[in-house]
C-alpha positions as a Markdown table, in Angstrom:
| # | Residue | x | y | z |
|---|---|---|---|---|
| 1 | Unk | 56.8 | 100.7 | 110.7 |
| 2 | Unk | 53.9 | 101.4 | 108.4 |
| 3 | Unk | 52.7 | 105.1 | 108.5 |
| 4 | Unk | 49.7 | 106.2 | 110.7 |
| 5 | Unk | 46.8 | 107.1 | 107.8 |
| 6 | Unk | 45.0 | 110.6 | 108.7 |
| 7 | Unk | 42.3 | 112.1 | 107.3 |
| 8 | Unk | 42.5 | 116.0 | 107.9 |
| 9 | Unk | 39.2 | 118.0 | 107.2 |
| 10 | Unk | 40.1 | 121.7 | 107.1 |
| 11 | Unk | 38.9 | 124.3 | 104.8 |
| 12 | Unk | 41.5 | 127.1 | 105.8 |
| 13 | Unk | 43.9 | 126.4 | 103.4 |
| 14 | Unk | 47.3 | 127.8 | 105.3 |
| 15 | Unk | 46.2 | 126.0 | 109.2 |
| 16 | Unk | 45.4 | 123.0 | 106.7 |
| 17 | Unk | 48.8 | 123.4 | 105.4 |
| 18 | Unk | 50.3 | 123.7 | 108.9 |
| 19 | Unk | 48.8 | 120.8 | 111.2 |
| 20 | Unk | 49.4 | 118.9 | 107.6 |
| 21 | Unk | 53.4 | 119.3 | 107.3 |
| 22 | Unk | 53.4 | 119.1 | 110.9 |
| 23 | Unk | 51.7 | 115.8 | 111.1 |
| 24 | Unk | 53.8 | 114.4 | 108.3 |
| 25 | Unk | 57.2 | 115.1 | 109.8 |
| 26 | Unk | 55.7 | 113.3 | 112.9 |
| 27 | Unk | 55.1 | 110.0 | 110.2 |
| 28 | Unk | 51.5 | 110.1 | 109.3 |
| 29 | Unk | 50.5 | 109.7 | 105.9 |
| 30 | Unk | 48.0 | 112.6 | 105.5 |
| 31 | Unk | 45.1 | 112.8 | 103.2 |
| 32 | Unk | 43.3 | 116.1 | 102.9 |
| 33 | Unk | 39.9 | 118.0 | 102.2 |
| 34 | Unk | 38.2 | 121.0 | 103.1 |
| 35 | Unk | 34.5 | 119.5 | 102.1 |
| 36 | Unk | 32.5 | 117.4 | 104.6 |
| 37 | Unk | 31.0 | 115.2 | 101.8 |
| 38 | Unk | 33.7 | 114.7 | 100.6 |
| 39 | Unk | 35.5 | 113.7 | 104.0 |
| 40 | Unk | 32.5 | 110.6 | 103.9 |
| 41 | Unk | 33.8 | 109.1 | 100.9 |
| 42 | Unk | 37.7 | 109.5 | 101.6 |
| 43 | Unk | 37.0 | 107.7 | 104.5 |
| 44 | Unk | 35.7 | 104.7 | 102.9 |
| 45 | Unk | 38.9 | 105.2 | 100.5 |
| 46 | Unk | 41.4 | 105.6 | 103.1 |
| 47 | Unk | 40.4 | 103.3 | 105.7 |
| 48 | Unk | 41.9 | 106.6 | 108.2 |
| 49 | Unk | 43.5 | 105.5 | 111.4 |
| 50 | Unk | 42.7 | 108.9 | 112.9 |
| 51 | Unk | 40.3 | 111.9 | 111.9 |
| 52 | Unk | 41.3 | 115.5 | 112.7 |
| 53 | Unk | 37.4 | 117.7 | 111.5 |
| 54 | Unk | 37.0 | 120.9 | 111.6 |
| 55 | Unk | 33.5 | 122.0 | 113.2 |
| 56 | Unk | 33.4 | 124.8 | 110.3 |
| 57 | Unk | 33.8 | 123.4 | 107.0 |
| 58 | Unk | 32.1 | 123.4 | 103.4 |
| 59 | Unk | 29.2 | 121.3 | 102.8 |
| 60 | Unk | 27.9 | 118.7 | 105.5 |
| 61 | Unk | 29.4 | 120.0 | 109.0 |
| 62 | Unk | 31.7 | 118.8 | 110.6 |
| 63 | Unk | 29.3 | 117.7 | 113.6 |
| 64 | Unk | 27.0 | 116.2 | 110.9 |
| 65 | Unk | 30.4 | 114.2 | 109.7 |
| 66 | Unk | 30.8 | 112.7 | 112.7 |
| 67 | Unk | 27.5 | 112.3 | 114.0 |
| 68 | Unk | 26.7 | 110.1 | 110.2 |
| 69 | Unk | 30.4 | 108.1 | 110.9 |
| 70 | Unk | 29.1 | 107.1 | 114.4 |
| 71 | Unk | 26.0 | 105.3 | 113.2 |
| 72 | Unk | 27.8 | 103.3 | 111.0 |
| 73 | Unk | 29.2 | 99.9 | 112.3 |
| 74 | Unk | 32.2 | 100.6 | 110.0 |
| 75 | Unk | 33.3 | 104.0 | 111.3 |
| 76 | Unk | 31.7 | 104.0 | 115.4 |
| 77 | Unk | 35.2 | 103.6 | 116.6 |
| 78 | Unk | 36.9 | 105.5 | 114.3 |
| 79 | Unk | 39.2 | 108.0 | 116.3 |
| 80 | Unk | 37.9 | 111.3 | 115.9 |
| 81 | Unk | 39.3 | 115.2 | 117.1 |
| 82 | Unk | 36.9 | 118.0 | 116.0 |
| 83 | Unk | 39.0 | 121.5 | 116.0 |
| 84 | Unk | 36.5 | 124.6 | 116.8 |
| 85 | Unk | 36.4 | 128.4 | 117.2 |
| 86 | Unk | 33.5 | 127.4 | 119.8 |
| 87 | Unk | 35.2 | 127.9 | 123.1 |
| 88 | Unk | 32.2 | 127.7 | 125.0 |
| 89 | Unk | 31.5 | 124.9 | 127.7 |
| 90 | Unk | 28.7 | 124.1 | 126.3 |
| 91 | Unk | 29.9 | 123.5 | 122.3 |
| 92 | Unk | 32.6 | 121.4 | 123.7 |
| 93 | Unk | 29.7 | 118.9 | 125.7 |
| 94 | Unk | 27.9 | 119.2 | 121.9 |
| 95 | Unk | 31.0 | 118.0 | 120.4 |
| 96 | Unk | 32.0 | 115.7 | 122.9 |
| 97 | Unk | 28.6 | 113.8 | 122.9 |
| 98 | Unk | 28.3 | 113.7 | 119.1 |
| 99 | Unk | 31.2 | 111.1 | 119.4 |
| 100 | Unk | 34.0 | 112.9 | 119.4 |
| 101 | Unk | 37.1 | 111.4 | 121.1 |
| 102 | Unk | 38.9 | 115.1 | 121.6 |
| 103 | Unk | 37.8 | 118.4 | 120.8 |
| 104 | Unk | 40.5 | 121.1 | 120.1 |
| 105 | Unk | 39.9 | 124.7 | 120.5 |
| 106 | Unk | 41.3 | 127.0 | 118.1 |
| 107 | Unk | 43.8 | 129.0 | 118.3 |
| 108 | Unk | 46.4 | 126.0 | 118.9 |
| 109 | Unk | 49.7 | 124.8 | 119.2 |
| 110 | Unk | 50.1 | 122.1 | 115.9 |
| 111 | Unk | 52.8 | 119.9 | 118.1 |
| 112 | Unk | 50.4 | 119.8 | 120.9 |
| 113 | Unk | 47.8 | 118.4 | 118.5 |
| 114 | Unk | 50.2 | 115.8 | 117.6 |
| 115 | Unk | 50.8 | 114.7 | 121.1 |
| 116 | Unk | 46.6 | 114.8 | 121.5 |
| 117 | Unk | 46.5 | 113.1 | 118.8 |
| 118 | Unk | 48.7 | 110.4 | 120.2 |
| 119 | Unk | 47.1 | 110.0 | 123.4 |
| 120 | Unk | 43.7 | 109.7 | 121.6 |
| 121 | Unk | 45.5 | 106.8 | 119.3 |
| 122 | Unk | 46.6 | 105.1 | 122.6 |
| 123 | Unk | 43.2 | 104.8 | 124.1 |
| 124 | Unk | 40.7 | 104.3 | 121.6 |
| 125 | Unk | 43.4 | 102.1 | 119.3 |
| 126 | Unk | 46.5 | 101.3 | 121.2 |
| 127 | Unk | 47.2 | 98.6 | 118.7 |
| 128 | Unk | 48.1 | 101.1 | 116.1 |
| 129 | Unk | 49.6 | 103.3 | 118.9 |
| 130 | Unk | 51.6 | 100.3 | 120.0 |
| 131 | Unk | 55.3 | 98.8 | 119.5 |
| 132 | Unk | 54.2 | 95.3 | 119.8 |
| 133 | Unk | 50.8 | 93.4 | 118.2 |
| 134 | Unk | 50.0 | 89.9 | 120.3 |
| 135 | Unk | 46.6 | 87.9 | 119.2 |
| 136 | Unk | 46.5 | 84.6 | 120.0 |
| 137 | Unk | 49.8 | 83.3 | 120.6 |
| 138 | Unk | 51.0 | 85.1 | 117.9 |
| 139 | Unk | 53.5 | 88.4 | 118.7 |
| 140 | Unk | 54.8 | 91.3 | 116.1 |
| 141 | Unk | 57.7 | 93.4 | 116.9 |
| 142 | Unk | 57.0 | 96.2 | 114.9 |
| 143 | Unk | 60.1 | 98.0 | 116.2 |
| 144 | Unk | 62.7 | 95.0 | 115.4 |
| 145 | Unk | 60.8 | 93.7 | 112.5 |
| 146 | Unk | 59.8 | 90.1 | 113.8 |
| 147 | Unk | 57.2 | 87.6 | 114.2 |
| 148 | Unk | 57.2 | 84.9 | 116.9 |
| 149 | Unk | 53.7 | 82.6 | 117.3 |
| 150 | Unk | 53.5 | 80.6 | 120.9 |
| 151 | Unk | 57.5 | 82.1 | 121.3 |
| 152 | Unk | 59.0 | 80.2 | 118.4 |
| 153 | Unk | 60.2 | 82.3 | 115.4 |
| 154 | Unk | 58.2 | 82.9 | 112.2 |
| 155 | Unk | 59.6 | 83.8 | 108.6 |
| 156 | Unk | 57.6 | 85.8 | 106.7 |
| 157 | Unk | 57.9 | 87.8 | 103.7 |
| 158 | Unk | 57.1 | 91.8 | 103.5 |
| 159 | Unk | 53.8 | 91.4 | 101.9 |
| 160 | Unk | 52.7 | 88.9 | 104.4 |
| 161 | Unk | 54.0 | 91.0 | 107.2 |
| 162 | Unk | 52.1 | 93.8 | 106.3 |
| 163 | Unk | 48.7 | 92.1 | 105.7 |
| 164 | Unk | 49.4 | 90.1 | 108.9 |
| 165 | Unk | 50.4 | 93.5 | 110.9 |
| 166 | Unk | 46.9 | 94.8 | 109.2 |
| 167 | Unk | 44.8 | 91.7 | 110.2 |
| 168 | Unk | 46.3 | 91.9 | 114.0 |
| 169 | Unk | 45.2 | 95.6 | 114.0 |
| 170 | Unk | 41.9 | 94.8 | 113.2 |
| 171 | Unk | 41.1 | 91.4 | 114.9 |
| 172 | Unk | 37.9 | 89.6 | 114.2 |
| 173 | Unk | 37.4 | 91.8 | 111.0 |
| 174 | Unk | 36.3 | 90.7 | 108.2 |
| 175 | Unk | 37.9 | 92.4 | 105.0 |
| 176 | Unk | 37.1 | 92.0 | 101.5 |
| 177 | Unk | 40.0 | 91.2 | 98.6 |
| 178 | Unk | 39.9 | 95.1 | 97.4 |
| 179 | Unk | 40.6 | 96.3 | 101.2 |
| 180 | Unk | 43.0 | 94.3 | 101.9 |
| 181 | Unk | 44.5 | 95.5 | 98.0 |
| 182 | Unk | 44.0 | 99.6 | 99.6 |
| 183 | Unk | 45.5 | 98.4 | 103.2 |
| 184 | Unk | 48.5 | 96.7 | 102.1 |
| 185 | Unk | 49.5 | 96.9 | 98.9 |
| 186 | Unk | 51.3 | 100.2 | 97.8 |
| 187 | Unk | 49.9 | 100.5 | 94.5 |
| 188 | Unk | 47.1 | 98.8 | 94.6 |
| 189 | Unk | 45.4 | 99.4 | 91.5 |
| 190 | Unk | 48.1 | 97.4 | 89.5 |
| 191 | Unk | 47.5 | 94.6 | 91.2 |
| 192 | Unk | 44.7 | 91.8 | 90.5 |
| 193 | Unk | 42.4 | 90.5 | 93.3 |
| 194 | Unk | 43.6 | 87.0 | 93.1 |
| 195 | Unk | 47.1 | 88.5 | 94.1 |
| 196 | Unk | 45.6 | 88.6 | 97.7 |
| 197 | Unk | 44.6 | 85.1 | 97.7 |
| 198 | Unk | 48.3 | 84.0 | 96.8 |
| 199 | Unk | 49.7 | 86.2 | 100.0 |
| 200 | Unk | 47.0 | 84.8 | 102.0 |
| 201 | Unk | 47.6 | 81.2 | 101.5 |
| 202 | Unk | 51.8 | 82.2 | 102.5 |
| 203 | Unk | 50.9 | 83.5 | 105.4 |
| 204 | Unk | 48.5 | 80.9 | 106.5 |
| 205 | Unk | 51.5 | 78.2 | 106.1 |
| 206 | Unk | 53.9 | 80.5 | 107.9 |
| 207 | Unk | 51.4 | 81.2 | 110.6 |
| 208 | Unk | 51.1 | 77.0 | 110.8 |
| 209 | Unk | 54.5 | 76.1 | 110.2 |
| 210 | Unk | 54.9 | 75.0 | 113.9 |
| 211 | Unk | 51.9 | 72.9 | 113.8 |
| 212 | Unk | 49.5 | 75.9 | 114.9 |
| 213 | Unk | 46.2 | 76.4 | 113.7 |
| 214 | Unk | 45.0 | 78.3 | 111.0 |
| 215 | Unk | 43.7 | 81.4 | 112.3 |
| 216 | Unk | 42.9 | 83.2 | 109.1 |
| 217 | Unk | 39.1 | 82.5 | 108.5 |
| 218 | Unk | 37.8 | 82.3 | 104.8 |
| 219 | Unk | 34.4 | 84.2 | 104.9 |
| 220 | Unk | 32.5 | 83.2 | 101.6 |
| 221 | Unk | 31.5 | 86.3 | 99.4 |
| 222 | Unk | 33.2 | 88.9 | 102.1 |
| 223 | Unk | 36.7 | 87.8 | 102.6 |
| 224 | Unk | 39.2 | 87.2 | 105.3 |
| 225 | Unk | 39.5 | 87.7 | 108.5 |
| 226 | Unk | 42.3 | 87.1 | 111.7 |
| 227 | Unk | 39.9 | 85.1 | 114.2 |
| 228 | Unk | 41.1 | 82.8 | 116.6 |
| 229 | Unk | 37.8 | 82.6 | 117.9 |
| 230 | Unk | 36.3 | 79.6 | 115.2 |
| 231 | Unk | 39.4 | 76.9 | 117.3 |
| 232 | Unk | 38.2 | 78.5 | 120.6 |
C-alpha cells in the first residue's frame, strides 16, 4: 500500500525528530520544516495527505498557515492537527475554529498522536484511511492488490494501479500532467509529461475492457480527472 504523505511543521528540532521517526515506523512518508512559509509551498509540492503544525513556529504562524490553507479551494479539506503549548480552553476554540481538524496539547505521547492522527484520517478522508476504494462500480483492494469493476476482474499494470488508486482518492478532481507525475511516479522528474498520457490511455482500456464506460474525463488545458458523473 502506497505510504500516507505528511507534512510535519515543527521548529524544535529533537520533538521534530521524535513525532518524525515515530510517524515513519507507523508508514508515513514524512516531509519536514520548521518555517511556516515554507510549510505553504511544500504543500503545493507534496500534495500532503495529513498536516501535523505547530502553533509556534518561524515565520507565518502556524494559525496563519492554516487559516491561508482553508481559503483556498485546493487545501479547505486538507486534514489538519495544530500541536500547542496553549492549554487554555479558549486557544483550543481559536484553534479549532481556524480549521483545524484536531488540536494537540503539548507535552504528548508521539504514539497517541499517531492514533489521532488516524482517527482524524478516517473522518475527514476515510478513503486514504481505508482498505478498500469503490467509485462507480469500480472496487480496489488495496490490501490483496486487486481491481474488480461491476464484480468482474481487471488487470492492470503498477503504474496504472497507482494513478487509478490516486484518481479514486480524489474523485471528481481534476489533475494536471505534472501532479499526476509528483502523485504517482517515483522519480518524477525523469519522466516526460507525455509519459502520463501513455498510462492514462492503459488504464482507460483496462477500465473498459468489459464494455464499461470510460470514466476518466479529458479536461482540455487542466488534465484528467475520475468522474463518473459526465455518463450519469
Amino acid at each position: 500500500m502506497q505510504s500516507k504523505k505528511l507534512l510535519l511543521v515543527e521548529d524544535d528540532r529533537n520533538l521534530a525528530d521524535l513525532i518524525g521517526f515515530t510517524f515513519d515506523r507507523d508508514g508515513y512518508d514524512v516531509t519536514r520544516t520548521g518555517d511556516g512559509e515554507e510549510a505553504l509551498i511544500l504543500v503545493e509540492e507534496v500534495n500532503p495527505d495529513l498536516m501535523i503544525l505547530d502553533w509556534m513556529i518561524e515565520g507565518i504562524s502556524g494559525i496563519e498557515v492554516c487559516r491561508r490553507l482553508r481559503r483556498k479551494k485546493e487545501t479547505a479539506s486538507l486534514p489538519i492537527i495544530i500541536l500547542t503549548a496553549r492549554g487554555e480552553e479558549e486557544d483550543r476554540i481559536r484553534g479549532l475554529e481556524t480549521g483545524a481538524d484536531d488540536y494537540v496539547t503539548k507535552p504528548f505521547s508521539p504514539k497517541e498522536l499517531v492514533a489521532r492522527a488516524g482517527a482524524v484520517l478516517r473522518r475527514v478522508r476515510p478513503a486514504i484511511a481505508a482498505e478498500k476504494l469503490d467509485y462507480a462500480g469500480i472496487e480496489m483492494d488495496l490490501a490483496a492488490h486487486r481491481v474488480r469493476r461491476d464484480g468482474k476482474p481487471i488487470d492492470v499494470g503498477p503504474t496504472e494501479y497507482r494513478l487509478l488508486k490516486h484518481f479514486m482518492e480524489n474523485p471528481g478532481r481534476v489533475f494536471s500532467r505534472q501532479q499526476l507525475l509528483e502523485a504517482v511516479w517515483p522519480h518524477s522528474e525523469d519522466i516526460e509529461l507525455r509519459t502520463v498520457d501513455v498510462h492514462i490511455r492503459r488504464l482507460r482500456i483496462a477500465l473498459s475492457a468489459n464494455g464499461g464506460d470510460d470514466v476518466i474525463r479529458t479536461v482540455r488545458s487542466a488534465g484528467y480527472a475520475l468522474d463518473a458523473e459526465e455518463f450519469a
